[in-house]
MDAnalysis code that builds the backbone (N, CA, C; Angstrom):
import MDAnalysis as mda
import numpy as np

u = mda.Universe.empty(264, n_residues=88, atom_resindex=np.repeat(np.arange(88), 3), trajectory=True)
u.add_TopologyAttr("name", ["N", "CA", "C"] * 88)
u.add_TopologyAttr("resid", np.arange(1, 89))
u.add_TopologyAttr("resname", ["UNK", "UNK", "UNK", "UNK", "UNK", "UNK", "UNK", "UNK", "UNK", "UNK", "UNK", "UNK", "UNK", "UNK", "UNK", "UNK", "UNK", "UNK", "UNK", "UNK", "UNK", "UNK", "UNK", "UNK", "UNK", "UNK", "UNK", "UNK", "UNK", "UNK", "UNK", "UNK", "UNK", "UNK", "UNK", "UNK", "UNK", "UNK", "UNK", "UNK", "UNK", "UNK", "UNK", "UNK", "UNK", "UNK", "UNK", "UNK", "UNK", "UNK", "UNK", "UNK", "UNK", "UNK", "UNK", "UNK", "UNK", "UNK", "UNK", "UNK", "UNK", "UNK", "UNK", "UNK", "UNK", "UNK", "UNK", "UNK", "UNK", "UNK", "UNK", "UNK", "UNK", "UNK", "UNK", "UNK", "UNK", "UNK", "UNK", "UNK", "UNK", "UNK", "UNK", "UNK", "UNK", "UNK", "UNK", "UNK"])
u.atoms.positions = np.array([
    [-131.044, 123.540, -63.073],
    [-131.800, 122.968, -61.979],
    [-133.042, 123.827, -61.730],
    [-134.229, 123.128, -61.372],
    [-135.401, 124.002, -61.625],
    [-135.500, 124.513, -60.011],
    [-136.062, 125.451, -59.462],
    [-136.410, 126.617, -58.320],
    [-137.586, 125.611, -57.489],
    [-137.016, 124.989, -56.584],
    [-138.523, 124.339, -55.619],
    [-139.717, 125.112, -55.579],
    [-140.722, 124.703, -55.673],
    [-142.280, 125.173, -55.457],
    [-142.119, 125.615, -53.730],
    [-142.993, 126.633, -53.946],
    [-142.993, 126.756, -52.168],
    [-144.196, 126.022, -51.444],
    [-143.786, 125.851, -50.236],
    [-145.222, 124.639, -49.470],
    [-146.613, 125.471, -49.850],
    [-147.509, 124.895, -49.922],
    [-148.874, 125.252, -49.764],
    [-149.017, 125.151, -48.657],
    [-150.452, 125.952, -47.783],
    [-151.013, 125.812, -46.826],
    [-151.287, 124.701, -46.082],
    [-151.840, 123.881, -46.866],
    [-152.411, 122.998, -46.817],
    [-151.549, 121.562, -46.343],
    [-150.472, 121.605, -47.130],
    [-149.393, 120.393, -47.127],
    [-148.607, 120.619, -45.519],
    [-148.528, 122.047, -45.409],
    [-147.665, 122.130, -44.230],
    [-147.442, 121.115, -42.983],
    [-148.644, 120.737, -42.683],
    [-148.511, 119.230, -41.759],
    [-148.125, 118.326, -42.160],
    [-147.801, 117.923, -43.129],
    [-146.834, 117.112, -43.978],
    [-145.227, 116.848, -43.585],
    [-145.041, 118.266, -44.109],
    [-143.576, 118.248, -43.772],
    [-143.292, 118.305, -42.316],
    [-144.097, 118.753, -41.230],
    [-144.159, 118.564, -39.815],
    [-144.479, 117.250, -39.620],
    [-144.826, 116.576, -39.979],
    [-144.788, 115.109, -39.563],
    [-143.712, 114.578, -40.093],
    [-143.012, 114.803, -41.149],
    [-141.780, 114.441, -41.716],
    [-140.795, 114.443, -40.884],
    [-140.781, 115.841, -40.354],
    [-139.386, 116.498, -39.749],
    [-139.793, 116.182, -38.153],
    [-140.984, 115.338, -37.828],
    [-140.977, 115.074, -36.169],
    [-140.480, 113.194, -36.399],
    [-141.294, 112.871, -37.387],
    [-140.665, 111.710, -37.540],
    [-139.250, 111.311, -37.773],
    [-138.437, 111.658, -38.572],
    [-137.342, 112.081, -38.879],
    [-136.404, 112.046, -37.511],
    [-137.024, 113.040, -36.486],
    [-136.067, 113.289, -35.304],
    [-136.686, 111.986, -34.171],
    [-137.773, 111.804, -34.124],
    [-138.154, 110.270, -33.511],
    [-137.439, 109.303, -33.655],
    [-137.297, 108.881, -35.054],
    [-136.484, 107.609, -35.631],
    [-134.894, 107.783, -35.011],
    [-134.601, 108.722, -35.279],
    [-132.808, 109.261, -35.218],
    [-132.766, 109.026, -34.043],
    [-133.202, 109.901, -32.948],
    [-132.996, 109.706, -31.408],
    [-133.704, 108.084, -30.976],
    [-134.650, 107.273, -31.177],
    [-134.732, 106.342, -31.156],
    [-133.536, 105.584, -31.270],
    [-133.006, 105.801, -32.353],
    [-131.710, 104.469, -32.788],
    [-130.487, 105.309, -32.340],
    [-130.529, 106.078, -31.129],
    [-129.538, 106.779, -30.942],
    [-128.521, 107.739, -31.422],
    [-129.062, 108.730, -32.504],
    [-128.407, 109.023, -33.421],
    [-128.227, 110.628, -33.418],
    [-127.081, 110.997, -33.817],
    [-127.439, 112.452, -34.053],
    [-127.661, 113.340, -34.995],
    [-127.602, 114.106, -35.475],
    [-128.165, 114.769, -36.451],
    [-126.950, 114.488, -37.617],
    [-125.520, 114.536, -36.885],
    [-124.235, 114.979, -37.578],
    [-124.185, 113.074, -38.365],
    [-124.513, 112.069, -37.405],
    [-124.218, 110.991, -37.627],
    [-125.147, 110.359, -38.799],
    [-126.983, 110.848, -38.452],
    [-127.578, 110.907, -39.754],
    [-127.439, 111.418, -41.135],
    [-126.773, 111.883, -40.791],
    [-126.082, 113.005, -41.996],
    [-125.326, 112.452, -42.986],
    [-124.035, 112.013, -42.408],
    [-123.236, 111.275, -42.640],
    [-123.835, 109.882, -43.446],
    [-124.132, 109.321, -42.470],
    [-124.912, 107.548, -43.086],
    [-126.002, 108.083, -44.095],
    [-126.720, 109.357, -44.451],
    [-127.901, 109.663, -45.415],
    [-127.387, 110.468, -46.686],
    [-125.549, 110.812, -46.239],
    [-125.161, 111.266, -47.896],
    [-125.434, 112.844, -47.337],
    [-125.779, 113.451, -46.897],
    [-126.191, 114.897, -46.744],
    [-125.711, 115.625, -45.886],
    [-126.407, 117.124, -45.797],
    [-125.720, 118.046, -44.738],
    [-126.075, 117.955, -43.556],
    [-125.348, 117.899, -42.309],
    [-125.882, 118.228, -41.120],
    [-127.201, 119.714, -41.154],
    [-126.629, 120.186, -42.241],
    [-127.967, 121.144, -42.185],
    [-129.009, 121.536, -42.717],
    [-128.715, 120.341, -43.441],
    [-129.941, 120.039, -44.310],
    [-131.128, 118.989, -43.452],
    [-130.452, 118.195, -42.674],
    [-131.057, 117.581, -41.675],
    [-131.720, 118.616, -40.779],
    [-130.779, 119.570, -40.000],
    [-131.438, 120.563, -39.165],
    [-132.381, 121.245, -39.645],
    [-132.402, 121.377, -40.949],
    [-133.566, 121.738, -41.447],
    [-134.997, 121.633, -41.509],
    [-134.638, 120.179, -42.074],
    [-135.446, 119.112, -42.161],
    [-136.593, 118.956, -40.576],
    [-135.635, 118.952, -39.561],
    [-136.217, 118.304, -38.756],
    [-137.060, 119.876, -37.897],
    [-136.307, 120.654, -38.002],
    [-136.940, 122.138, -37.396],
    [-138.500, 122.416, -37.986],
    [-139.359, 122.634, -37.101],
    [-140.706, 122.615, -37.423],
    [-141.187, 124.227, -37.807],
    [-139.802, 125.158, -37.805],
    [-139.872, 126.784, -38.118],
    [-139.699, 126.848, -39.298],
    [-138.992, 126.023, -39.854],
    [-137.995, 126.249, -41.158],
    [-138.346, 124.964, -42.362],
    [-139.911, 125.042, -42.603],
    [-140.473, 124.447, -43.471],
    [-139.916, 124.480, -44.795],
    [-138.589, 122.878, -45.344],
    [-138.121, 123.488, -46.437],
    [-138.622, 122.160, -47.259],
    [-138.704, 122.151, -48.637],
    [-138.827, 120.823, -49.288],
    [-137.613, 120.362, -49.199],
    [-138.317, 118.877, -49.483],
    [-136.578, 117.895, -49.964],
    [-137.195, 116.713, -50.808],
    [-136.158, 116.298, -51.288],
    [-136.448, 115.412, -52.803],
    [-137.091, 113.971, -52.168],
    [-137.649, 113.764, -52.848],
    [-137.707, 112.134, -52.932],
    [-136.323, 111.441, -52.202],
    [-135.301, 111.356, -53.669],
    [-133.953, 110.492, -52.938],
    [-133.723, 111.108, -51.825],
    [-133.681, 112.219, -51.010],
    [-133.305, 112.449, -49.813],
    [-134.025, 111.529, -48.750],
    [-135.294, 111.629, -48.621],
    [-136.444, 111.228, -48.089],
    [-135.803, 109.547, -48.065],
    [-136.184, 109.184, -49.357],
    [-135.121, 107.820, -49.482],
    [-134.312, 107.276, -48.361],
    [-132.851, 108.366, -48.537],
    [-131.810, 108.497, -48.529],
    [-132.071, 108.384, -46.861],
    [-132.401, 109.297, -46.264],
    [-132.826, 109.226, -45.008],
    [-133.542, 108.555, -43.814],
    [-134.653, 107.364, -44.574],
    [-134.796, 106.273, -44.639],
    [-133.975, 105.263, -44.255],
    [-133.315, 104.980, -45.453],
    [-132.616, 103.744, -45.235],
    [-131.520, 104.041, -44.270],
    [-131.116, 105.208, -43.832],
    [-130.246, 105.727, -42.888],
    [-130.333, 104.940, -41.015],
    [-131.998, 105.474, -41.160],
    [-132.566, 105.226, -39.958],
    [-133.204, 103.652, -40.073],
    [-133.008, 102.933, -40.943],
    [-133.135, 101.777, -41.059],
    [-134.968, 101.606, -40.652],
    [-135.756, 102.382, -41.590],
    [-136.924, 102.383, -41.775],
    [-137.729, 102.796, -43.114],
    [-138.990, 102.356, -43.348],
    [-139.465, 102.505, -44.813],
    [-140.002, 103.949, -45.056],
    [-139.823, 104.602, -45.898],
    [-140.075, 106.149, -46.719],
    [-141.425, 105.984, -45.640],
    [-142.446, 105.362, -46.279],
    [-143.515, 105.654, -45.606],
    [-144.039, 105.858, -43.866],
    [-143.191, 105.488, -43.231],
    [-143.007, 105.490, -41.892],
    [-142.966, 107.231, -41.531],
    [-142.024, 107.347, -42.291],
    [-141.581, 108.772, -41.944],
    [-143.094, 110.095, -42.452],
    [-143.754, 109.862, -43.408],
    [-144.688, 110.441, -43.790],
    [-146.211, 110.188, -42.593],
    [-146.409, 108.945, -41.975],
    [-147.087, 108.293, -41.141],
    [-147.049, 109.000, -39.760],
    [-148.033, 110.435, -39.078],
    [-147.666, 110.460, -38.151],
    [-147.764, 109.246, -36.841],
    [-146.766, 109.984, -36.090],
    [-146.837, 108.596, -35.148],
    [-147.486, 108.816, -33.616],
    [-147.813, 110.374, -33.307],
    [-148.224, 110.952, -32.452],
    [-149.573, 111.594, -33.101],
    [-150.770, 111.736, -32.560],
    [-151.714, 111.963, -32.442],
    [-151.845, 113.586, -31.941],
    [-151.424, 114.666, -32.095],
    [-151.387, 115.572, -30.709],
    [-152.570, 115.946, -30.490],
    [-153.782, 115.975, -31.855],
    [-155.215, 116.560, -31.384],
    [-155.876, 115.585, -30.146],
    [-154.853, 113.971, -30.266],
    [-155.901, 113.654, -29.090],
    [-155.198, 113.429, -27.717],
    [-154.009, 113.601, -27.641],
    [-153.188, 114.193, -26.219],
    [-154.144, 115.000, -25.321],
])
């Protein structure tokens, strides 16, 4: 199995929009981390991961997927921020 690349600078808002979207969708459809977990095939802490904006980790495609169809929304949603904060 090959060693993940580490984030670039640059991408880092990426995965922060991932991991805010991610926890939007879930608590939206009432959900918890343990229950997303479950319905997405994965770890509760791989989710906590995921969604923690300290603990910038990659995750695959099929997860992303996987996590998706969990929250009963399209890959791209989750990449799409949905909050604006520069103009709050």
């Amino acid at each position: 199995m090959s060693k993940a690349r580490p984030i670039k600078p640059e991408n880092k808002h990426y995965y922060e929009t991932i991991g805010m979207n991610i926890t939007i969708y879930r608590k939206y459809r009432n959900m918890t981390q343990d229950m997303l977990a479950e319905k997405a095939g994965i770890s509760k802490a791989h989710i906590a991961t995921i969604e923690s904006p300290g603990q910038l980790k990659p995750c695959s495609l099929e997860t992303l997927f996987d996590i998706a169809r969990a929250l009963g929304c399209e890959p791209a949603q989750l990449l799409t921020p949905l909050v604006q904060v520069d103009k709050l």
